[in-house]
C-alpha positions as YAML, in Angstrom:
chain: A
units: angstrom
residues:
- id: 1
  name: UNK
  ca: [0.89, 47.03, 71.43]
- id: 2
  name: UNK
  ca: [4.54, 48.72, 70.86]
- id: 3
  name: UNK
  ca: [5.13, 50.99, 67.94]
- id: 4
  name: UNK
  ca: [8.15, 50.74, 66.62]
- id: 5
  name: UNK
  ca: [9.99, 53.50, 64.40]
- id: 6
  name: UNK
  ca: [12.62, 51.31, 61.76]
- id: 7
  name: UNK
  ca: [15.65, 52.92, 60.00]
- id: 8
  name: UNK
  ca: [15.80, 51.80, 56.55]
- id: 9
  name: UNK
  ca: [19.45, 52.14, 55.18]
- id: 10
  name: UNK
  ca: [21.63, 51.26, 52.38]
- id: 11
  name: UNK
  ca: [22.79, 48.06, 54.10]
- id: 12
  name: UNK
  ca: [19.31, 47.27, 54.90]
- id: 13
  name: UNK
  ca: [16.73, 47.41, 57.78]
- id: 14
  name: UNK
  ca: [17.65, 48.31, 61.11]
- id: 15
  name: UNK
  ca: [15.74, 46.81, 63.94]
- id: 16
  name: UNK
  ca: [15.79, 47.99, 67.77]
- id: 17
  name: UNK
  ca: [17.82, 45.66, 69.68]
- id: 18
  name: UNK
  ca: [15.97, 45.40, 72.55]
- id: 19
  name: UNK
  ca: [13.54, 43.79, 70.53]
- id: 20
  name: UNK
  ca: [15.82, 40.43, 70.68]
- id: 21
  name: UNK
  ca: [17.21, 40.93, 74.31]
- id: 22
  name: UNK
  ca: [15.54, 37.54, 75.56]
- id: 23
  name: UNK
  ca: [16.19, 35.70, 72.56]
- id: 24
  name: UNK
  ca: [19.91, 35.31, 72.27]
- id: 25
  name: UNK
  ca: [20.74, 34.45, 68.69]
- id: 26
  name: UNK
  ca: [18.03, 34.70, 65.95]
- id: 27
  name: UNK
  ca: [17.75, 33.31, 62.81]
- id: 28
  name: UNK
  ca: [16.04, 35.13, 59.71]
- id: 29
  name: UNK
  ca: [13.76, 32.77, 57.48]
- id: 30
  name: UNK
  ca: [12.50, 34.06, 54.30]
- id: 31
  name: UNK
  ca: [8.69, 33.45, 53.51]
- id: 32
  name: UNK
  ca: [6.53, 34.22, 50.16]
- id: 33
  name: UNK
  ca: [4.99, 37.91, 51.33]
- id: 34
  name: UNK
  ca: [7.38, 38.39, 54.59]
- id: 35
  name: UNK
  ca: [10.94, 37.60, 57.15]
- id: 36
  name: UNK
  ca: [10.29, 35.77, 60.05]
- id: 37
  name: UNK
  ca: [12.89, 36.44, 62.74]
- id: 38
  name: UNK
  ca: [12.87, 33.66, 65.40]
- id: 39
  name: UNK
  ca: [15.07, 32.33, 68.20]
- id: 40
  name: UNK
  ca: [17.68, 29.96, 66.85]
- id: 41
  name: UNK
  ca: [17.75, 25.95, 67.23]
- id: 42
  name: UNK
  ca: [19.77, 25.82, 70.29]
- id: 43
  name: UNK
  ca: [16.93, 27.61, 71.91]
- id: 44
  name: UNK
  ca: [14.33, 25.05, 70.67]
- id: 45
  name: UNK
  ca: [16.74, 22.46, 71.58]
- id: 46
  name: UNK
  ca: [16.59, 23.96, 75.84]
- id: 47
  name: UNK
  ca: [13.14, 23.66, 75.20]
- id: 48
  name: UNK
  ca: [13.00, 20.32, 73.79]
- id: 49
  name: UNK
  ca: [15.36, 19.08, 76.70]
- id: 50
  name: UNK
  ca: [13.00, 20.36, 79.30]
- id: 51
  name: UNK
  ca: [10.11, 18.90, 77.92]
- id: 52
  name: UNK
  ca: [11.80, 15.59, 77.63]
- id: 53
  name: UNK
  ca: [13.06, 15.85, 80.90]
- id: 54
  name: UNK
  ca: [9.30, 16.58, 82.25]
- id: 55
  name: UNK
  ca: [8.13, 13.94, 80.37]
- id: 56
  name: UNK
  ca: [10.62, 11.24, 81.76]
- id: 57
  name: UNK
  ca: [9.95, 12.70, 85.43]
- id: 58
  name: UNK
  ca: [6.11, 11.47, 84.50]
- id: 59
  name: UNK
  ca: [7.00, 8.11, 83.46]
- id: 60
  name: UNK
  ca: [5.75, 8.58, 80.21]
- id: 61
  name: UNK
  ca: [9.24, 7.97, 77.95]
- id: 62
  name: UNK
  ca: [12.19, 5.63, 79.08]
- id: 63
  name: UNK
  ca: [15.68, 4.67, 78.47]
- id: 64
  name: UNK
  ca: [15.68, 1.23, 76.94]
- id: 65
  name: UNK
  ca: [17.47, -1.54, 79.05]
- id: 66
  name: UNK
  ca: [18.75, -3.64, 76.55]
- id: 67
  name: UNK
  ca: [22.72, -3.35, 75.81]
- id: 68
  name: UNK
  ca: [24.36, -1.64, 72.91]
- id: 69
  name: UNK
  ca: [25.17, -3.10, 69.44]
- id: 70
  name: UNK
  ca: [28.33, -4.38, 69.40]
- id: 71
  name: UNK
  ca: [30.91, -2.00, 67.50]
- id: 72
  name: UNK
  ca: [31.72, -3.43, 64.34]
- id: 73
  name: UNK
  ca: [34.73, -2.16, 62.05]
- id: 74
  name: UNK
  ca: [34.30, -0.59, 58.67]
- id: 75
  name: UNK
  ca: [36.35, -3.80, 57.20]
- id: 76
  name: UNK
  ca: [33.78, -5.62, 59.32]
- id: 77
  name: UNK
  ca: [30.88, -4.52, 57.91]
- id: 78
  name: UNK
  ca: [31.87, -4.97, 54.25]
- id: 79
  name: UNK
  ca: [33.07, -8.11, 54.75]
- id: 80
  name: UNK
  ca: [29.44, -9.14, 55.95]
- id: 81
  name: UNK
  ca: [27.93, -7.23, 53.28]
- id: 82
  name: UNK
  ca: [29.79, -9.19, 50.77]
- id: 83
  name: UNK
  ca: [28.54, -12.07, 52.67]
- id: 84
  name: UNK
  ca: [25.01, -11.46, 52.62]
- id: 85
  name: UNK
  ca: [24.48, -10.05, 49.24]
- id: 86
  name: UNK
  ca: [25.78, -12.83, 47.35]
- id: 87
  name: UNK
  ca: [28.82, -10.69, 46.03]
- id: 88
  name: UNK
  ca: [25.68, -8.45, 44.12]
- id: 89
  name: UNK
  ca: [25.14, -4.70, 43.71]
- id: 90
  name: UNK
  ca: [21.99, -4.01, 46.46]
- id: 91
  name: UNK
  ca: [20.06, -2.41, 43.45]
- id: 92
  name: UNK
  ca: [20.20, -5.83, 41.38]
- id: 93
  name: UNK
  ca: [19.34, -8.05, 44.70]
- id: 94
  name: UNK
  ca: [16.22, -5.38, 45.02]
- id: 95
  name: UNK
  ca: [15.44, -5.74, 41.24]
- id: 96
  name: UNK
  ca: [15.32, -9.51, 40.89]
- id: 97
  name: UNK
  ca: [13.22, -9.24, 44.73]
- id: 98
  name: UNK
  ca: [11.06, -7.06, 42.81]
- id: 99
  name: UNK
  ca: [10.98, -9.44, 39.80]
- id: 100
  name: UNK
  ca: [10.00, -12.21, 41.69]
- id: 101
  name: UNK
  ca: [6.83, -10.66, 43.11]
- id: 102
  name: UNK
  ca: [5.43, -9.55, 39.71]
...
């Protein structure tokens, strides 16, 4: 166990830097009774990608091999939403769905 001697000051609490020299960024998250420090995302997110990347190596998770949507317009799109709901607001398609099942 280290002991650490902090400098309290009037723009606030002063921490050893080479407390954080393998962390790269950190983020500060405020709790009820206490302030976690922790590494950032992007340091989760290395993580994450390794583990993926283990996990793929194992056979265990796969890229589908089925081809992409086709790319539709924004025009597109509300055109076929027009279509499909009957030229009615979602909300009243949901309410008379919801109508019909009482």
């Amino acid at each position: 166990m280290t002991t650490l001697s902090l400098t309290v000051t009037e723009d606030g609490l002063r921490l050893p830097r080479r407390l954080f020299k393998h962390a790269g960024e950190v983020e500060v998250i405020e709790r009820d009774d206490y302030l976690l420090i922790k590494p950032k995302a992007a340091e989760r997110e290395a993580s994450r990608a390794q583990a993926i990347a283990a996990l793929r190596e194992a056979g265990l998770v796969i890229t589908p091999e089925w081809p992409a949507p086709p790319v539709v317009s924004p025009e597109e799109r509300a055109r076929l939403a027009q279509k499909i709901s009957g030229g009615q607001p979602l909300s009243e398609i949901i309410i008379a769905d919801r109508a019909d099942r009482a």
